[in-house]
N, C-alpha and C positions, 0 to 999 in steps of 0.2 A: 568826571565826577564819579569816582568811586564810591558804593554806599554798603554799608556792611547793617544788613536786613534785621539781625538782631538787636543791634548797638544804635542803629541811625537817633535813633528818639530817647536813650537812654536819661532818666532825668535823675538826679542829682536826689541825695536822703535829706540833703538839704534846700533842692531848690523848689518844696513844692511845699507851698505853707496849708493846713489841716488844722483846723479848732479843736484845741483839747478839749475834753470833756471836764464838764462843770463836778463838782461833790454828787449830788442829787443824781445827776445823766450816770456817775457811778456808778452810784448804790442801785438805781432802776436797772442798769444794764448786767450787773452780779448778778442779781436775784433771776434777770430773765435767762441769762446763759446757764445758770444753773437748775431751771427748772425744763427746757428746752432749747439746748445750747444750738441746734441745727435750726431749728426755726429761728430765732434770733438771728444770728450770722446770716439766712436767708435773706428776713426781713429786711437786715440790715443795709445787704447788695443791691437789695432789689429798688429800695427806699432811695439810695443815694445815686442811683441810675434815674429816677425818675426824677427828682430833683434839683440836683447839681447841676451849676450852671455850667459846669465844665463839659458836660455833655454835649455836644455844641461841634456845627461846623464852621464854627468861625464866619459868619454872612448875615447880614444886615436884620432878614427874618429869625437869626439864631436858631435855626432848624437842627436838632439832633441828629447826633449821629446812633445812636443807639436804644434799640428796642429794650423789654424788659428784659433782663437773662434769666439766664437756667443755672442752677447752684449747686452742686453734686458734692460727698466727700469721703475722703477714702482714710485710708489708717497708717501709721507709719511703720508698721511692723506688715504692713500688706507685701508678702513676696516680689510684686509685677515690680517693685522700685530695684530689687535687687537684680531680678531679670535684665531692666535697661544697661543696670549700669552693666552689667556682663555684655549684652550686644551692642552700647554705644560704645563705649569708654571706661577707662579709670576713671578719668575725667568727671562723668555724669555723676553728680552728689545722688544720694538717697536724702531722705530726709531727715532722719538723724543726724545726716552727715552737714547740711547746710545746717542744721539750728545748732550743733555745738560748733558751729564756726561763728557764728552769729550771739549766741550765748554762751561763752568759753564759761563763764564763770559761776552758770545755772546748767549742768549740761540736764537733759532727759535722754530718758531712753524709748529706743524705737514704741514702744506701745503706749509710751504717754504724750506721743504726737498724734496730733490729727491733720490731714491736707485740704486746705478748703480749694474749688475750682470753681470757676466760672465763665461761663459763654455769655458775651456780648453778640445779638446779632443784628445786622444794618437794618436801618426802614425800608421799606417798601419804594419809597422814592428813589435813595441811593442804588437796590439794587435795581431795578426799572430804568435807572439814566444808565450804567455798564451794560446790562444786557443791549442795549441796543448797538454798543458799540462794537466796531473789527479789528481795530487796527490801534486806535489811541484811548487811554482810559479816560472816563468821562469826570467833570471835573468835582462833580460831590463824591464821588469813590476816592478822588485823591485825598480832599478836604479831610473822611473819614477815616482813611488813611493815617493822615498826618494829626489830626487835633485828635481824633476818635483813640488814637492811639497814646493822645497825651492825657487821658483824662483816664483810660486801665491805667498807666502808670501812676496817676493820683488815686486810683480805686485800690491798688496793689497799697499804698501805703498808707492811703486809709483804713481798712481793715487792719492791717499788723497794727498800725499805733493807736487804735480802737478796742485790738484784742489784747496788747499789751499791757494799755492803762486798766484795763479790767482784769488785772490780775493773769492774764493769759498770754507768756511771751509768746511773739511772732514774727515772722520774717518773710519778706517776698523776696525771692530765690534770684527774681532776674535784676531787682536793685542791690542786690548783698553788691558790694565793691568786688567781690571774685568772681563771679561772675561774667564767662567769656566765652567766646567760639574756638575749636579746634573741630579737627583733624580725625573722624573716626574710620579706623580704618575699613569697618564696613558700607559706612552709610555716607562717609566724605563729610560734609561740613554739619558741624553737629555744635550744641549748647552744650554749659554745666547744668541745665537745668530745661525740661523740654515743658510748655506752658499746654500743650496738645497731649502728651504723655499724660500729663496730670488729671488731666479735664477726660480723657479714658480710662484713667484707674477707678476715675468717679463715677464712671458711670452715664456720662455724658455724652459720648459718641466715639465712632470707629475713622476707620483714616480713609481714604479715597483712592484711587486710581493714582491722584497729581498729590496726592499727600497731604491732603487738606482733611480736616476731621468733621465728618458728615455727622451733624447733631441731631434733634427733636425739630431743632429751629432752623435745618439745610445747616450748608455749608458758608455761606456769606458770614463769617464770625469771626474774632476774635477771642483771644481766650485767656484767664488771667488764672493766679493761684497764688497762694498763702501757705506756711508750716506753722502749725502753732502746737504751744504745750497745753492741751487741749483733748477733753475726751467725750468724743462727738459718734455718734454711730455710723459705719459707713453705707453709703446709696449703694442701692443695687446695679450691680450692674450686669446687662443683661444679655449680654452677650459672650462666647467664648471663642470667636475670628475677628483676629483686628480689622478685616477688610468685609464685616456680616453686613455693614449696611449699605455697599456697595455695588451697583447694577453690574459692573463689570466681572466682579470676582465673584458675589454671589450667582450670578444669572447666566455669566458672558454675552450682558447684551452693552447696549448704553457706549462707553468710550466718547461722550461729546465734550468731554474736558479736552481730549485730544485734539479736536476743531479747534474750540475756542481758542488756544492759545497761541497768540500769534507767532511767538518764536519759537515753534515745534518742542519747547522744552517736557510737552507732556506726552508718553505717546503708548500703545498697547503693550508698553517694558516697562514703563513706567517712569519716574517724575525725575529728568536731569537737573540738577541742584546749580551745574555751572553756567547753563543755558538760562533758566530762570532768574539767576541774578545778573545774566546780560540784559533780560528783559527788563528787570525791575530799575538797573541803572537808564537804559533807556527813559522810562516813563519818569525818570528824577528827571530827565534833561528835560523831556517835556514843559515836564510840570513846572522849571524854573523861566524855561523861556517862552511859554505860550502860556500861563497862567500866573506867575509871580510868585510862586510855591517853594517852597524847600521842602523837599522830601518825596516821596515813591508813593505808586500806588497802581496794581494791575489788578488783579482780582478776574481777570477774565475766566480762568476754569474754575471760579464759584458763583457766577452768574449765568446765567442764559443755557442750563443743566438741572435733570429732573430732580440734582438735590439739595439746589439753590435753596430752597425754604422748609425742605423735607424730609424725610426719611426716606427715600424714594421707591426701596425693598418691597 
């Protein structure tokens, strides 16, 4: 069972059905994005995380998978996009570049985009059941995983088709249909569009030792984002080292993502991408023959590490 980490859960622009918005929910949602369009948007994430049944690991007590998040956003004329695309690829869109692909026929230009991001991070239960684990991921990590994962993919397309009918076209980069993995010759398997990249241009968080993006909320997270034509202010961001909030690089102390991971894929060089996805195929076989599962779920070097919940710096 081969499983391709980005694509495994990809869900369909049409297979996820989202309530239009009524006249009324309109004209309220205009007037509010145009008086405080980032608090709005906020509110909006924040709102539809606490609510939505879809938040869910799938199990009888319907326990969540996801805490509140953290909502950051950056600008589309911000440099750091044009930076990636120079160190990943041709490949890697800027944001410009995905919304006139997406809106051929409205294009905007780089400064009348805004980038929304967001950090989903696990309960305390989920990460609590992985920490304790050594060897096999524990079975609400995979749950969150797997459903936790289907329900950012409904959050991604909630927001565009939220900020769309409000006047404000929008796009989630990792359901646009172009959307794919290659080849970069520096960093090996790389996205058109990185969901961690974004979520640091906002101001969110820096990347780790094992490459994971250490937020406000640790590292236990997931991370989603939006381009829209949109003129929102962007979050601070506060930092100027992609690796500032990390014990290893800031300190040289720490290195326990390296323990943790049972197939050595993390180590004091840092984070093998081909090693990692033997693990992650691993933990699919798992999950399909010891728990009934389709899909992956390791998470071991963002659990049971000083920045599991934290900034740890």
């Amino acid at each position: 069972m081969k499983i391709d980490r980005r694509g495994f859960l990809k869900v369909s622009a049409q297979g996820i059905a989202v309530g239009a918005l009524c006249l009324p929910e309109l004209v309220s949602a205009e007037k509010s994005l145009s008086a405080d369009p980032s608090a709005w948007i906020t509110s909006l994430i924040k709102e539809y995380t606490a609510n939505s049944p879809s938040n869910s690991l799938h199990t009888e007590t319907k326990e969540k998978a996801w805490d509140e998040p953290l909502v950051g956003f950056s600008r589309g004329d911000d440099p750091i996009f044009q930076d990636y695309k120079e160190h990943v690829g041709p490949f890697h869109w800027t944001p410009v570049e995905i919304f006139r692909l997406a809106f051929p026929e409205a294009p905007a230009s780089p400064e009348e985009l805004g980038v929304i991001a967001w950090i989903l991070p696990h309960t305390e239960a989920i990460k609590a059941d992985l920490r304790k684990q050594t060897r096999e991921p524990a079975e609400r990590w995979i749950r969150a995983r797997i459903y936790g994962e289907q329900f950012n993919e409904e959050m991604r397309k909630y927001v565009a088709e939220t900020l769309t009918q409000a006047g404000h076209p929008a796009v989630a980069p990792t359901l646009f249909p172009g959307f794919r993995t290659e080849q970069s010759e520096r960093y090996g398997m790389a996205s058109s569009w990185s969901e961690r990249h974004a979520a640091y241009a906002a101001g969110l968080g820096t990347f780790g030792l094992c490459d994971g993006l250490i937020t406000p909320k640790g590292k236990a997270i997931r991370c989603g984002s939006v381009v829209a034509k949109i003129g929102v202010p962007a979050s601070s961001r506060p930092y100027r080292d992609h690796h500032a909030y990390c014990l290893h690089y800031a300190r040289g102390v720490c290195g326990m993502c390296t323990e943790r991971c049972p197939a050595q894929a993390v180590t004091l060089s840092g984070h093998n991408k081909d090693a990692c996805m033997k693990q992650c195929n691993a933990t699919a076989q798992y999950a399909a023959k010891q728990l009934g599962l389709k899909g992956y779920g390791c998470g071991f070097c963002q659990t049971g590490v000083p920045c599991e919940s934290r900034i740890p710096v």
